[in-house]
N, C-alpha and C positions, 0 to 999 in steps of 0.2 A: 493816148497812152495812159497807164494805170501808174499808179501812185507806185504800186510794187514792182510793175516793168522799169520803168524810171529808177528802182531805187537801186534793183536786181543790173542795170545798165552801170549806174553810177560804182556799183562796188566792182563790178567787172574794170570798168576805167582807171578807177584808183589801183586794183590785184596789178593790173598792165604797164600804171606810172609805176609805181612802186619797184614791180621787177625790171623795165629798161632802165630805170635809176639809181640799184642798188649796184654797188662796188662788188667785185668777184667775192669777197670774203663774207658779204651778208648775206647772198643769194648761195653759198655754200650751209650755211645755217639754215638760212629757209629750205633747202633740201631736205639735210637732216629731221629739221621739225618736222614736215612733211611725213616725211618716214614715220617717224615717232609714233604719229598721230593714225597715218594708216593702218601700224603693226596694232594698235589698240583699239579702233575698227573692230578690225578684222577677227580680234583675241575675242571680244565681246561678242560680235555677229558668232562667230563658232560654238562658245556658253551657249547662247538665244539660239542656234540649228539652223541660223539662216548661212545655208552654202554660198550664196547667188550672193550675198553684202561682204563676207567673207572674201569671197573667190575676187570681187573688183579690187579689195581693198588690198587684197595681198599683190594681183597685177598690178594694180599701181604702188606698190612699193619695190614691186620686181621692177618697174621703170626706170624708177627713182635710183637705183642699184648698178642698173646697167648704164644710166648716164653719170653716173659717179665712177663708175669701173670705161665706157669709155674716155670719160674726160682727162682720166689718170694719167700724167705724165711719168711711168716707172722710173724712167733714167733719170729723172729730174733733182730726185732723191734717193736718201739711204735705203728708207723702209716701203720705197714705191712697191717692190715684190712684195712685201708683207701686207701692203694694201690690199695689193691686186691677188694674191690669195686669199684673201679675207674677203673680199666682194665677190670672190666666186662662189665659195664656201656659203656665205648669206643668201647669196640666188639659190642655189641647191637647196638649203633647209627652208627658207620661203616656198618654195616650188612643193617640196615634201609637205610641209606642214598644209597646203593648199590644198594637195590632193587627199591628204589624209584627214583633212577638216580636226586637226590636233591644235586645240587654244594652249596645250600647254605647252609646245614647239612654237609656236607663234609668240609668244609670253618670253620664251627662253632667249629668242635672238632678237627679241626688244631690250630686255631689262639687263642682259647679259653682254651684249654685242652693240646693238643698236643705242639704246640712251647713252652708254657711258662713251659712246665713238662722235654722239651729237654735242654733249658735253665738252669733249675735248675741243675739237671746231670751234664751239662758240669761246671758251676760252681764247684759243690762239687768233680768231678773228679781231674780240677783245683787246688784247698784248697789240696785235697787228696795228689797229686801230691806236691804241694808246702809244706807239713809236713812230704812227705818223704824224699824230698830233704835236708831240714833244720835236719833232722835224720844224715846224711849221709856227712857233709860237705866237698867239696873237693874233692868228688866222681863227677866223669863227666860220 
């Protein structure tokens, strides 16, 4: 085995601890980052002409979209329908800007839709996080 297999194996092990031992509200964030990160891929492949980097990177944010729009519990909440019209709406314009190989639709429902929806998450993950600790005093 090669120094690089080995190390390529090790960061796989750690991606897999990491996700079965993060709390529902960090692995909500790691979604979004995800996203983030693909929508900017995909923005830049489209600049550079490359369809084919573009086209994975926008599927995989279409993934990402449709397990956040199945996992949605509408009733659970007030604004569950506003969610869940808003994760439609995001599949739609990803889907569009895919086919249309447009960086500046792909740009719009990152900087517009997507960062400031990841943002909020990581905040209320934060808040989450900081009202369980204040539960729990003196617990490390």
């Amino acid at each position: 085995m090669t120094a690089q297999t080995f190390g390529a194996r090790g960061a796989n092990r750690y991606l897999g601890d990491s996700l079965s031992t993060a709390s529902p509200a960090a692995l909500l964030v790691m979604l979004w980052d995800r996203l983030v990160l693909d929508l900017q891929r995909a923005e830049q492949a489209q600049l550079d002409g490359d369809r084919e980097l573009a086209h994975r990177n926008l599927i995989h944010a279409q993934d990402i979209v449709h397990e956040l729009r199945n996992s949605l519990q509408v009733g659970a909440w007030e604004g569950g329908d506003n969610l869940m019209a808003l994760y439609t709406w995001l599949l739609k314009e990803l889907s569009a800007a895919n086919v249309s190989g447009d960086a500046a639709r792909t740009a719009a429902c990152r900087t517009e839709t997507v960062e400031p929806l990841a943002e909020a998450w990581r905040q209320a993950a934060l808040e989450h996080l900081s009202s369980t600790s204040a539960v729990a005093p003196g617990v490390a």
